[in-house]
N, C-alpha and C positions, 0 to 999 in steps of 0.2 A: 583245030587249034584256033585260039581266037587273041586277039593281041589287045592290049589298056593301054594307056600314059595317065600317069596320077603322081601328084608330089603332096607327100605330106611332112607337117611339121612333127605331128602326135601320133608316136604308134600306136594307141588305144584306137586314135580315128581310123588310122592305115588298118588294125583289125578288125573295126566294124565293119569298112568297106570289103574287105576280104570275104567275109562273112555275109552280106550280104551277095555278096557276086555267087556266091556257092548256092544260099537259098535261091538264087535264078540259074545253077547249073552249071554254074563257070567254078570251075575246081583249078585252082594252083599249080602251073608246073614249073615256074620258072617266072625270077627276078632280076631284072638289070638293066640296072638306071631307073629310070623314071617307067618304064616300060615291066610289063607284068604279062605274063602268057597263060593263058588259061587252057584247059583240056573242056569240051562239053561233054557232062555226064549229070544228070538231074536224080539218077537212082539214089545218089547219097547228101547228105548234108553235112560239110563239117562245119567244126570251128577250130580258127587260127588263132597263132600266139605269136605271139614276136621277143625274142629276146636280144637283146647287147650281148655278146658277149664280152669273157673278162682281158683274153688277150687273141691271137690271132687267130684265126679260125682252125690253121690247120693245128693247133697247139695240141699237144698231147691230152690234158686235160680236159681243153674241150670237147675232142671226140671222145673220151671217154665219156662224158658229161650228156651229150647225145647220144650213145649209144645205150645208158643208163636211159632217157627217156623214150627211145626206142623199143627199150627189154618194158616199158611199162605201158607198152601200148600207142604213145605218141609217135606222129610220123614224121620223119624230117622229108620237110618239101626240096627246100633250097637253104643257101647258105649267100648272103651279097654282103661287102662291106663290113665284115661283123655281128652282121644279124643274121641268127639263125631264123626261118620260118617255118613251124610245126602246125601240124594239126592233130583233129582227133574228131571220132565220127559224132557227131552231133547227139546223136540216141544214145548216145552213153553218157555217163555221171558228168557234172560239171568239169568244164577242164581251164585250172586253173593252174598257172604258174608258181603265183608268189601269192601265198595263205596269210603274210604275217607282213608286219610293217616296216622292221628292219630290213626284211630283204626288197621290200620296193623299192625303198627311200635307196639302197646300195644299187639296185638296177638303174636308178635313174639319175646318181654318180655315175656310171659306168658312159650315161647316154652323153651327158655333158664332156666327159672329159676331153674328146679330141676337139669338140668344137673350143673350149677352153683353152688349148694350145695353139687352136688358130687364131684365136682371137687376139692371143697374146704377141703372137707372129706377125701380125696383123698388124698390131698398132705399130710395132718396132719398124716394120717398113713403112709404114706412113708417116712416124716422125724422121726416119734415115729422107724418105722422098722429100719431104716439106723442110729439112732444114741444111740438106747436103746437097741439093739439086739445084742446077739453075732454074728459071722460072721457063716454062715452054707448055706448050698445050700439052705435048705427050707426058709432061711430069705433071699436071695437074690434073690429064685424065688417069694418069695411076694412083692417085691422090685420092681423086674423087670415089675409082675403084676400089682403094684398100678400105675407106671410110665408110662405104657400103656395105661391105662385106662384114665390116669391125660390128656397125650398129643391127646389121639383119643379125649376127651371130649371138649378140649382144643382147637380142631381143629376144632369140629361142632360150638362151642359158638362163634368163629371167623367167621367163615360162616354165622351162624345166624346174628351176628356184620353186616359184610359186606351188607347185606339186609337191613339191618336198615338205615344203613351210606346211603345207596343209596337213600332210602325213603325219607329221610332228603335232601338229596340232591335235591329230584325232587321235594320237597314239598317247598323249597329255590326258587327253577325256577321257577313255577306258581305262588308265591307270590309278583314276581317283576314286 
């Protein structure tokens, strides 16, 4: 077993990286946190997929949902946070998740949404801190922390945005 730390912003990057680790023999066993476990095994090569899912992992739906990509040859790695991580053996047919644009553009709703409600959480304690508090360094270092946190979050949802707008954009182009 061999241990990683990696943070990413973009699960496309998080499954190149993935993907890459495997073409050197580091195959997936296990997610959490920032931290990734790998098995050494060089015999196979897969490729991983990352998905959001729609509500909590253990949901009914979802394992069914997984169990259906399992009947189809996909392997469920692990499960952290929401995202399931699958694979599938590299020498086989492309392995792709989402064929079509409407379901991207819905996956990458699903990726924003919680950040979206912290964000919103967020601002609401930094205006309750900055306008109900007295003035003291510990209220302006929780200040400075929710406004962090507001504008890093701030900046992924715009990111996420920008992929969406694109999708729209290219799904515009093939319709005409």
């Amino acid at each position: 077993m061999k241990g990683a730390y990696n943070c990413f912003w973009d699960f496309e990057k998080e499954e190149q990286w993935l993907n890459s680790q495997s073409k050197k023999g580091l195959q997936l066993k296990k997610v959490n946190y920032f931290r990734y476990t790998f098995e050494e095994d060089a015999t196979v090569n897969y490729n991983y997929r990352l998905e959001k899912l729609k509500d909590k992992t253990n949901h009914r739906d979802n394992k069914e949902y997984i169990e259906f990509l399992q009947d189809s040859g996909i392997e469920h790695v692990d499960t952290y946070f929401g995202w399931v991580y699958l694979r599938k053996d590299a020498s086989e047919e492309p392995f792709e998740l989402y064929t079509d644009t409407a379901s991207k553009m819905a996956h990458y709703n699903r990726i924003i949404a919680i950040p979206s409600a912290i964000i919103v959480f967020n601002v609401l304690i930094f205006f309750i801190n900055l306008f109900l508090s007295k003035e003291s360094d510990v209220t302006n270092f929780i200040i400075g922390i929710n406004l962090g946190m507001a504008v890093t979050l701030f900046t992924f949802i715009l990111y996420t945005f920008n992929k969406i707008r694109k999708l729209k954009k290219s799904q515009i182009l093939f319709h005409i």
